[in-house]
DOMARTI-616839 format. One record per residue (C-alpha): residue number from 1; residue in three letters; x, y, z. Coordinates in steps of 0.02 Angstrom, whole numbers. Each point is the difference from the previous one (the first is absolute). Layout:
# DOMARTI-616839
NUM;ala;X;Y;Z
...
This chain:
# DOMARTI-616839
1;unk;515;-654;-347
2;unk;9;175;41
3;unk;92;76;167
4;unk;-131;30;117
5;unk;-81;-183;-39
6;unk;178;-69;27
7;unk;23;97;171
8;unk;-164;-74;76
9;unk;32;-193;-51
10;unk;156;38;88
11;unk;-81;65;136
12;unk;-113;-161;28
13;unk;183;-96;30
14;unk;73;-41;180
15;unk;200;19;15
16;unk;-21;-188;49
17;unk;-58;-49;-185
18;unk;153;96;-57
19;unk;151;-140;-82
20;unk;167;73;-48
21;unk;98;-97;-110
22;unk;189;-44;45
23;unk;60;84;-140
24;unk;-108;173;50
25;unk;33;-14;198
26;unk;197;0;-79
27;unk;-56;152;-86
28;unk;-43;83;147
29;unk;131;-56;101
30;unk;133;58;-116
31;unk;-76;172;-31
32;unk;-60;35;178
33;unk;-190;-10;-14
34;unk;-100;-55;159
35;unk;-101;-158;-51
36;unk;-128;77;124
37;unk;-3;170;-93
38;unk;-23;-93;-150
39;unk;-142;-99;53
40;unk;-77;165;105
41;unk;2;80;-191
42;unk;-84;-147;-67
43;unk;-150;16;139
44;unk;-3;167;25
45;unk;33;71;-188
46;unk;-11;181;0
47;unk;191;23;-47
48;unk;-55;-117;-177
49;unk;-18;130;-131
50;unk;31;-116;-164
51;unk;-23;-167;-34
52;unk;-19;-101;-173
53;unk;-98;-163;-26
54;unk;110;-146;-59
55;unk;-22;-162;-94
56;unk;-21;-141;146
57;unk;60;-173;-11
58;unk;-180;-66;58
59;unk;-185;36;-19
60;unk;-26;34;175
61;unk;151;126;16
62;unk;1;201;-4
63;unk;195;65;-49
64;unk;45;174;38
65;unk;161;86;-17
66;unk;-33;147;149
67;unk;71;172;31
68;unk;6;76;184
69;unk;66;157;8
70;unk;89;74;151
71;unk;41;154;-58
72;unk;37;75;-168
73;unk;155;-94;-33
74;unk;-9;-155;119
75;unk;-130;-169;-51
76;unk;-22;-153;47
77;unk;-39;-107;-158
78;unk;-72;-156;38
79;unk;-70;-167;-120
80;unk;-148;-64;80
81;unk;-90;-151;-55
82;unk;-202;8;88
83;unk;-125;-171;45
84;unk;-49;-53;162
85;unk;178;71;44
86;unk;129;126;-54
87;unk;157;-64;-58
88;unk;154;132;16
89;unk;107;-55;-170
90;unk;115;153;-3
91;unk;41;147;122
92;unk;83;135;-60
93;unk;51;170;82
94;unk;62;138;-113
95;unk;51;188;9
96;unk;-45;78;-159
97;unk;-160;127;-65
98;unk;-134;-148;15
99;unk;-124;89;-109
100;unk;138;-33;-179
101;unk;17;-175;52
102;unk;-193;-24;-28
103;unk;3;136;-114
């Protein structure tokens, strides 16, 4: 699915039909991301400026593996997994040149 189709199915989400795994809210917790911020990214995604389609586990499942970049060197990664909710799998925050990772 390209970008800009991804950004406005994300868009059509409430924060309230956002889960976040235990092992991503640890994530977050140990790298000091807001769980809000996360889920304001999710909602509101003009920071996502990569994301790759993944294999899901089940027919009625979307996987995405999302970049949100913050600033040249600082991006939130996060794995998503899309139906009638989003499930947060992973929840990564990293300060490197975003644009090689996807590269």
């Amino acid at each position: 699915m390209e970008l800009v189709k991804l950004k406005e199915k994300l868009k059509n989400y409430k924060k309230e039909d956002i889960i976040i795994t235990n092992h991503a809210e640890l994530q977050a917790l140990t790298r000091n991301v807001s769980l809000d911020e996360v889920k304001e990214n999710i909602t509101n995604p003009v920071k996502l400026v990569y994301a790759k389609e993944q294999e899901a586990k089940n027919l009625n499942e979307e996987k995405y593996d999302c970049y949100f970049a913050y600033s040249k060197h600082l991006y939130h990664r996060y794995a998503l997994i899309l139906n009638s909710k989003i499930l947060i799998v992973t929840i990564i925050k990293i300060n490197r040149d975003w644009q090689k990772a996807i590269g």
